[in-house]
N, C-alpha and C positions, 0 to 999 in steps of 0.2 A: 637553551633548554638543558635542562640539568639528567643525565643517561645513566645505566650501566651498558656495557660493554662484553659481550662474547665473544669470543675468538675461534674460529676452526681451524684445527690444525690442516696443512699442508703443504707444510716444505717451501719452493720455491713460489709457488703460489700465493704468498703471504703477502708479494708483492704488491697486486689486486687489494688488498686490505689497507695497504697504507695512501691506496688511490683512493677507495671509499671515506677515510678518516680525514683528505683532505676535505672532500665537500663536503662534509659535515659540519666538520670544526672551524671552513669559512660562513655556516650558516649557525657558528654561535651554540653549537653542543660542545657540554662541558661534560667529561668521562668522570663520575663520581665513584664506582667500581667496577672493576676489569678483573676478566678471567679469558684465561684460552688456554690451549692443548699443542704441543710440538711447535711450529711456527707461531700460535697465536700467543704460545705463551712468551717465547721472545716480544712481540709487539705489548701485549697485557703488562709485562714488566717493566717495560721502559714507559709506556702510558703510565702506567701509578708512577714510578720514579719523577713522571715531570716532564717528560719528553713531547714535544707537539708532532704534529703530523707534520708541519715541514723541515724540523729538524732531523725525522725517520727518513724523509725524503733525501732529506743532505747523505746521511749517515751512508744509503743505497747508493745514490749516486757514486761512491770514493769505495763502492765493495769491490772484489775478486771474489765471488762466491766461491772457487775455488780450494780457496785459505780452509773453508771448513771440513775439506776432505784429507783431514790431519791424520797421521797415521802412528804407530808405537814402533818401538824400536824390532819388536818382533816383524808390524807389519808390512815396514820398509825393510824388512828378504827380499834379495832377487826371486825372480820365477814363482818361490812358495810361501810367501810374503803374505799376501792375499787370502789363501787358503788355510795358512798359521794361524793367522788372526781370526780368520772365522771357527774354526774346529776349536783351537784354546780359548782363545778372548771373546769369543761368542757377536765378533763384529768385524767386518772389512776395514772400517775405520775408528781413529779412537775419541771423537768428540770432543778432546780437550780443549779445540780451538776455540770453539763455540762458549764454552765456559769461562775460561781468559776475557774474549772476547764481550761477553755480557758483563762482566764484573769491570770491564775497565770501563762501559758505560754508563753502569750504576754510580761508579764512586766518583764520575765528572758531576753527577746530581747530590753528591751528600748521601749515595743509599747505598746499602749493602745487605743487611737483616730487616727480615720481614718486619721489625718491630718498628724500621723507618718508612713504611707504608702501611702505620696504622693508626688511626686518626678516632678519639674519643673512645678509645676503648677495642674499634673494629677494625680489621684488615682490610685495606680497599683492593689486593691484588690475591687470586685463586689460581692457581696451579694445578693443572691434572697427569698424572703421571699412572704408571700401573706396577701394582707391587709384583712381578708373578710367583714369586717366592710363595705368599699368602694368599694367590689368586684373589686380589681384590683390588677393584679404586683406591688409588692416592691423591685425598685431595691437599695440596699443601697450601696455607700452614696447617690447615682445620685438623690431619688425621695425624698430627705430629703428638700429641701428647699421649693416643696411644701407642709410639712405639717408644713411650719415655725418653721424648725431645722433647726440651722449651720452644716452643713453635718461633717466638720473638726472638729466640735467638740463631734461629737458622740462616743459612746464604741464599738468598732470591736466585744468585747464579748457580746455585747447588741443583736449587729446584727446577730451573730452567733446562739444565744437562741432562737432570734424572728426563725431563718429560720432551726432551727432543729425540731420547736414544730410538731411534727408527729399528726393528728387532731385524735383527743379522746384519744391516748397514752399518751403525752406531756403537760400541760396546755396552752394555750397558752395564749401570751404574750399581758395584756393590756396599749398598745401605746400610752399617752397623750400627747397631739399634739394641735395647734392653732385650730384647729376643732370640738376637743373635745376629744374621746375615740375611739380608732379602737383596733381590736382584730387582732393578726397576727398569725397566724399558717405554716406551712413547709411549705417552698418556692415551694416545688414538688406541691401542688393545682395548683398552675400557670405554672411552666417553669421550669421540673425535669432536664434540659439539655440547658443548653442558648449558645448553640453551635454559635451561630449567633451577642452574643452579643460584640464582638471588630470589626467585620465588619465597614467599611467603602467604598464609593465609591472609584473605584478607586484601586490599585493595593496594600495591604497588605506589612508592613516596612518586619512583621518577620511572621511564619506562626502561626495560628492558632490551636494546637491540642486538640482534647474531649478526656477523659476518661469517657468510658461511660460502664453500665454493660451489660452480655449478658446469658440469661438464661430464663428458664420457672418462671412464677410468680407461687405460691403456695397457695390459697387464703385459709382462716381459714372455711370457708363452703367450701373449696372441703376436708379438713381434716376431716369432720366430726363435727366441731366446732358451733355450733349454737343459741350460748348464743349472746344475745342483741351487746354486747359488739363485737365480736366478727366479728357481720353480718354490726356492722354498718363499723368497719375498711375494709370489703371489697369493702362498697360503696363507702368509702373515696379514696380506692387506685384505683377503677374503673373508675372514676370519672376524678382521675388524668391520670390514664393511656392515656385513651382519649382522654384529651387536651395535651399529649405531643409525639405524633407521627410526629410533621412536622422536625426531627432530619432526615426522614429518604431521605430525598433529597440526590442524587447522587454527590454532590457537598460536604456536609456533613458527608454522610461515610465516605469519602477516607479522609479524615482528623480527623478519629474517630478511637482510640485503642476500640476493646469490650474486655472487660473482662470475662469470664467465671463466673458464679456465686457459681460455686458448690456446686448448693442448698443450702445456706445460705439464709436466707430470711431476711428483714429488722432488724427485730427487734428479732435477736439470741443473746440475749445478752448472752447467757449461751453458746457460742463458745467455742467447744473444742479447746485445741493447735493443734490437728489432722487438723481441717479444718481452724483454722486460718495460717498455713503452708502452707496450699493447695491452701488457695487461694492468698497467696502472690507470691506463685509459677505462679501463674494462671495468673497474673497482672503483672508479670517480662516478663513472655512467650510470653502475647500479644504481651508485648512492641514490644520485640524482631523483633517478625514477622513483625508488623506495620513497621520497622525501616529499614527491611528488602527492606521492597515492596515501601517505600515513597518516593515518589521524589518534591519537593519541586519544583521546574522548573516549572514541565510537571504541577501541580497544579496553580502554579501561569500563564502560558500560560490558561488556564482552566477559570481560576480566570477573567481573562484579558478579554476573549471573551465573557461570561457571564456579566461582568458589561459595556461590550459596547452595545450588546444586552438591557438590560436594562435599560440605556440611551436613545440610539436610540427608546424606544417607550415610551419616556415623552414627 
C-alpha cells in the first residue's frame, strides 16, 4: 500500500518508530512522502533517501548514542564547560555530530540536497524546525524561498540539525539568510506532530499515517532536579507541550500508531539494550494493532464528509 509518513519527534524515543516501520513495510507499505520533527526528522530523511526499515535497524544496532553528546571547544572547560556553553552558545552541547553523522548517511544513498528527494516536480521529505528569531514554523524545503534560499539547493543534513536542536540541550542553529540572522531551534517549539501537513482538499491519493509517542512525560523538577539548567528544560518542553495538542482531533487519531514510551525520556542517551529492545518491541506492537483496526475506506468515506462539510461553510 502506497502511504505518507509522519514523524513525532522524540529523541531517544525514535527508537519505537523504527519498530513500527518494520511491521509495516514487512506488510508491503511503500513510504511515498515523509515528514517528521527532531527524531522523526532524522528517520523522514533517510526514509526519502532510500533507507528501509531494516537497514535503520542495522544502522541502531552498531550506535553509541553517546557520540551525539558532542561538545565545542568552549564546552569541553573543566568545571565551567557546561555552563559556558549554555550562557554563550545557548546549548550544553554542540550538535555537530548528529549533522556529520546524517550527511555521511545521505551521501551512502547518492543524496545530499533536497533537490535529490524530489520526484516530478515535488519534494517527498518535509522538515520542521522553529525560526525563533521570526517566531514562526520552519517548514524546510517549503518556507526556504522566503528567506531567499533555493530550497533544491539546500543540505537535508543542514535541516536535520536545524530541527534536532532541543532548546538549552542542543546549540542552536544560526541561519543566515536575505534578512539577516535567525536562530533556529527543534522543530517540537512549533509542531512536535505535523500530522496535518500532506492534507489537501478533497479526497487523499494514498493515506496519511502518524507515528506518534504515547506515555507519561517525566519532567527534571518532578525528579528532584532543580538546578537552573534543569528547570529551564522543563519550561521549554511545557511550552511545547501546549502548543502541540491540536493532533488530538478524532480525525487524526484514527490515522495515528501511539507508541508506548517505556519511560524512556528524550534525552536517554545512555539507553540500556534492555529498553532499547523494549521499545522496538513497543513500536512493532503498535503497528500491528493499528494495522489490525485500520481500514482505509471507512477513513477516506470519513475524509470525504468532513472536507464537504468544510466546503460547504466557505
Amino acid at each position: 500500500m502506497k502511504a505518507d509518513a509522519v514523524f513525532e519527534g522524540g529523541g531517544m524515543r525514535g527508537i519505537g518508530i523504527i519498530g513500527a516501520l518494520t511491521y509495516l513495510e514487512a506488510r508491503n507499505y511503500q513510504w511515498q512522502r515523509v515528514a517528521g520533527t527532531s527524531v522523526g526528522a532524522v528517520i523522514a530523511a533517510l526514509i526519502a533517501a532510500g533507507y528501509t526499515s531494516k537497514e535503520l535497524k542495522d544502522i541502531l544496532s552498531e550506535l553509541d548514542f553517546r557520540d551525539f553528546l558532542d561538545k565545542s571547544r568552549l564546552q569541553r572547560l573543566p568545571v565551567l564547560g557546561k555552563a559556558l556553553g549554555f550562557f554563550i552558545e545557548k546549548g550544553i552541547y554542540s550538535g555537530e555530530y548528529v549533522e556529520h553523522w546524517i550527511n555521511k548517511l545521505l551521501k551512502a544513498k547518492g543524496v545530499r540536497k533536497f533537490r535529490d528527494v524530489t520526484v516530478n516536480g515535488e519534494c517527498r521529505l518535509k522538515i520542521i524546525a522553529s525560526d525563533i528569531t521570526k517566531r514562526r514554523i520552519l517548514i524546510l524545503p517549503d518556507h526556504l524561498p522566503e528567506y531567499g534560499i533555493n530550497p533544491a539547493k539546500f543540505s537535508i543534513s543542514k535541516a536535520v540539525r536545524m530541527s534536532i536542536s532541543i532548546p538549552f540541550y542542543f546549540k542552536p542553529v544560526q541561519f543566515a539568510h536575505r534578512d539577516g540572522i535567525s536562530y533556529i531551534v527543534d522543530g517540537a517549539v512549533c509542531c512536535n506532530f505535523p500530522i496535518n501537513i500532506f492534507d489537501v482538499a478533497g479526497l487523499p491519493r494514498w493515506p496519511t499515517i502518524g507515528f506518534k509517542f504515547d506515555g507519561p512525560e517525566i519532567s527534571n523538577t518532578k525528579q528532584g532536579k532543580t538546578d537552573p539548567i534543569s528547570f529551564l528544560f522543563d519550561i521549554a518542553n511545557t511550552l511545547s507541550a501546549e502548543k502541540n495538542r491540536e493532533w488530538l482531533k478524532d480525525e487524526n487519531l484514527v490515522r495515528t500508531i501511539l507508541i508506548p514510551t517505556e519511560e524512556v525520556r528524550p534525552t536517554d542517551f545512555n539507553i540500556s539494550n534492555r529498553k532499547t529492545v523494549s521499545l522496538f518491541k513497543a513500536g512493532y506492537k503498535s503497528a500491528s494493532k493499528f494495522h489490525k483496526d485500520w481500514d482505509f475506506e471507512e477513513y477516506t468515506r470519513r475524509y470525504r464528509s468532513s472536507a464537504s462539510l468544510d466546503q460547504s461553510s466557505i
